[in-house]
Every structure is written in structure tokens, then in C-alpha cells.
C-alpha positions in Angstrom: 3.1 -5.1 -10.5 1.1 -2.7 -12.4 3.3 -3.6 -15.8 2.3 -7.2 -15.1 -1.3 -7.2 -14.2 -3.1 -4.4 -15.5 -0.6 -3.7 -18.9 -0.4 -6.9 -19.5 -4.2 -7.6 -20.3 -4.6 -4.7 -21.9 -1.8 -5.3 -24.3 -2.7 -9.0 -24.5 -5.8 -8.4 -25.2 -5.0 -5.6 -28.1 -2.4 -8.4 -29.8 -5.9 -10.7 -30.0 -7.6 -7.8 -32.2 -6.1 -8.2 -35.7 -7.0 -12.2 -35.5 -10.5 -11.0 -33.8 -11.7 -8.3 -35.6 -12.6 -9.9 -39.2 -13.7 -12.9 -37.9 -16.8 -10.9 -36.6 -17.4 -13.3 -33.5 -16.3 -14.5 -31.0 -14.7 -13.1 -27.4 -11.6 -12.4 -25.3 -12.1 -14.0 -21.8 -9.5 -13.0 -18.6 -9.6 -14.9 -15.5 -8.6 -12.0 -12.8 -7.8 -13.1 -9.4 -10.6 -13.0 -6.5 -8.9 -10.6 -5.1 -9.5 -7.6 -7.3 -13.2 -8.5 -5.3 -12.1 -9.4 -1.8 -9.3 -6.5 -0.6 -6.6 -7.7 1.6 -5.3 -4.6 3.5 -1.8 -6.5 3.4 -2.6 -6.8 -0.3 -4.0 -3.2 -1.4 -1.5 -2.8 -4.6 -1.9 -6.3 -5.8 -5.7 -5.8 -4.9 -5.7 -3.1 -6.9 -4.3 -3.9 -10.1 -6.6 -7.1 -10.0 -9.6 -4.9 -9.7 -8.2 -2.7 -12.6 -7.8 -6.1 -15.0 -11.3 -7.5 -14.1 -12.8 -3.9 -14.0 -11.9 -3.5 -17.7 -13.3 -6.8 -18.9 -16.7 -5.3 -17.4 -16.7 -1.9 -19.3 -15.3 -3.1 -22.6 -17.9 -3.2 -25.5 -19.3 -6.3 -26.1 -19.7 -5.0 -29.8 
């Protein structure tokens, strides 16, 4: 689960850079579930990785 949710933006989001980068502008947008927000204990591992995904959308530099 971790290969798939949290892996797989980061190395989605680092095959976008090559196109990205030169063009100077423009952004990278992922849609996490609402449940990296709202833990299910049921849930905690697939909670988890969904906070991880939207968690590094927040601290990535916007520059």
C-alpha cells in the first residue's frame, strides 16, 4: 500500500519535472483521498499513506 500511495506520487510527480522545469510555470496538482484527514481506526495504514501523499503536496516548494 505504501508502494502505491505514497511512491507513487512522489515518483509521478518527479517523471513531471523534466517537462516542468524549463517551462518556468505552471504546477503539479494530486487529489489525496479525505482520509489522509479523517482517520478510520479500521483504516490506520491506508490513512496513513494518504496523509503522507497530501502531506507532501503541502511542504513542497512552490518555487
Amino acid at each position: 500500500m505504501v508502494d502505491v500511495n505514497v511512491k507513487g506520487v512522489l515518483y509521478g510527480n518527479a517523471a513531471t519535472l523534466p517537462v516542468t522545469n524549463p517551462q518556468v510555470f505552471g504546477e503539479i496538482t494530486n487529489v489525496p483521498s479525505i482520509s489522509g484527514l479523517q482517520v478510520s481506526p479500521a483504516g490506520a495504514v491506508y490513512c496513513a499513506t494518504k496523509y503522507a501523499a497530501d502531506n507532501r503536496e503541502d511542504t513542497r516548494d512552490p518555487a
